[in-house]
N, C-alpha and C positions, 0 to 999 in steps of 0.2 A: 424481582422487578423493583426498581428502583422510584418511588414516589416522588412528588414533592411536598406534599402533604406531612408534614412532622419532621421533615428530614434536615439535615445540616450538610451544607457544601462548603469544601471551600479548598482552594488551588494549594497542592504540595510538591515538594520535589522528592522528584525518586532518590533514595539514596540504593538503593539495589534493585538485582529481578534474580527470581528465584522462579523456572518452569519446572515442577514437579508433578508426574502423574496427569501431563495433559492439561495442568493447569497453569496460570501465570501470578505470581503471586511479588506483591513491593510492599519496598520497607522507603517509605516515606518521611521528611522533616519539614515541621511545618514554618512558616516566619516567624511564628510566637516561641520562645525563649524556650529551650526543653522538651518542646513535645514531639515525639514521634511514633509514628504509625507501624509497626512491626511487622510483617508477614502477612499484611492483609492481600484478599483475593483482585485480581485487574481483571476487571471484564471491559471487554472491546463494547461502544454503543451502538454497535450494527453485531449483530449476532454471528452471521455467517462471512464477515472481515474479522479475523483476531490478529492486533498490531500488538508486536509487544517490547513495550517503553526501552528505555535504555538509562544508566545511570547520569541525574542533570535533567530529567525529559521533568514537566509539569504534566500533574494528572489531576483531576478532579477527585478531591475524598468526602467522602458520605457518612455521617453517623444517621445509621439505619433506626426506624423504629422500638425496633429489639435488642436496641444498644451495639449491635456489629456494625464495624468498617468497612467498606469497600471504595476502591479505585475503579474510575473506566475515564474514558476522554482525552488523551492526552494533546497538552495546548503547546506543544513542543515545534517548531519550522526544522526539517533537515537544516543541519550544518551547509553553510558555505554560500555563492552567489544562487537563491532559492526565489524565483518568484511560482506564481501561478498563470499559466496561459488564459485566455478568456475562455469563459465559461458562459454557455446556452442553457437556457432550461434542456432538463431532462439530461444535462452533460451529468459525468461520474467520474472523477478521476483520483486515481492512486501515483503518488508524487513523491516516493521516500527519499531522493534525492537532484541535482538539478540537472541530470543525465540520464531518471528514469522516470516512465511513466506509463500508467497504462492507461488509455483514456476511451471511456463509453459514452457517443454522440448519437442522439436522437433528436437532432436537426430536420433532415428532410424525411421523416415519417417511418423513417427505419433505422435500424440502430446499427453504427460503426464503430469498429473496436481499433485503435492503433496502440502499439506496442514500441516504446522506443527503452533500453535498458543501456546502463553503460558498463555493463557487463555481458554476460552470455546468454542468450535467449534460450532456453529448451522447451522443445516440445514434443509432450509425451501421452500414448493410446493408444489402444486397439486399432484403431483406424485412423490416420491425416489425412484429410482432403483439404487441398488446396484450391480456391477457384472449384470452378464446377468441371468434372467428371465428362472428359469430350472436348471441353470448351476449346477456344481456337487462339485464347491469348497464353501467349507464352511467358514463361516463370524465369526470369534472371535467377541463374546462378552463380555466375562470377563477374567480377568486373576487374578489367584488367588496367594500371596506370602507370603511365611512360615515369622519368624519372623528376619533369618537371609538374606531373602530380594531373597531369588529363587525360581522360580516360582514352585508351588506346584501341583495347576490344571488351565485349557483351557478352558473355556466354548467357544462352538462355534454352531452356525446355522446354517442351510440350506435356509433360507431365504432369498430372496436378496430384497422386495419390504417392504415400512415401511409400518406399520396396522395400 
């Protein structure tokens, strides 16, 4: 655990990532002339989110108590047109680029999950359930677009569990 009590911070760049054994480990250089940080351990600041840097990314490095190093934090914005959507108390969003996101809102007393990726979504388990089990709104499957780009036909289901 990371104190602040006796400890030293202070922002470097990644010059590497090394994931070995489960773990993520950078070789950092600092502004000051010569000095760099070797093979030291990245721990993510939320425990059960582990991001991990990229060479260029800024990290936060620590001279620990005990004289060891460590990295966690990184102060890095995904490459390219990158902002952030508004944000509610209780919002949580993961944003690693400007086409993905996954965003947890606890707005109206309950918590909403939307997923937008600019990639391929997967989802995987024992069990999918979609919607509730019975329920009477039906699930788009396809959507079908003429050639000047509006939509022509809906495929949709009544199914909400995958088979």
């Amino acid at each position: 655990m990371v104190s602040n009590k006796d400890t030293k911070s202070i922002i470097d760049t990644v010059t590497s990532v090394t994931v070995q054994n489960g773990s993520v480990y950078v070789t950092t250089r600092s502004s000051r002339p010569g000095v760099e940080n070797p093979m030291i351990p990245y721990r993510s600041p939320i425990p059960w989110i582990l991001m991990v840097p990229e060479q260029g990314d800024m990290v936060e490095v620590y001279e620990l108590e005990d004289g060891s190093t460590m990295a966690k934090a990184c102060h890095s914005l995904p490459q390219g047109d990158y902002s952030l959507p508004d944000l509610g108390q209780r919002d949580f969003i993961i944003k690693p680029d400007p086409n993905t996101e996954v965003r947890i809102s606890g707005q109206s007393g309950s918590m909403d999950i939307n997923i937008k990726a600019s990639g391929t979504v997967n989802v995987d388990g024992d069990s999918i359930t979609l919607g509730t089990d019975g329920g009477d709104k039906p699930l788009v499957t396809d959507v079908n677009t003429g050639s000047d780009g509006t939509v022509s036909s809906v495929e949709k289901t009544t199914k909400t569990s995958a088979e």
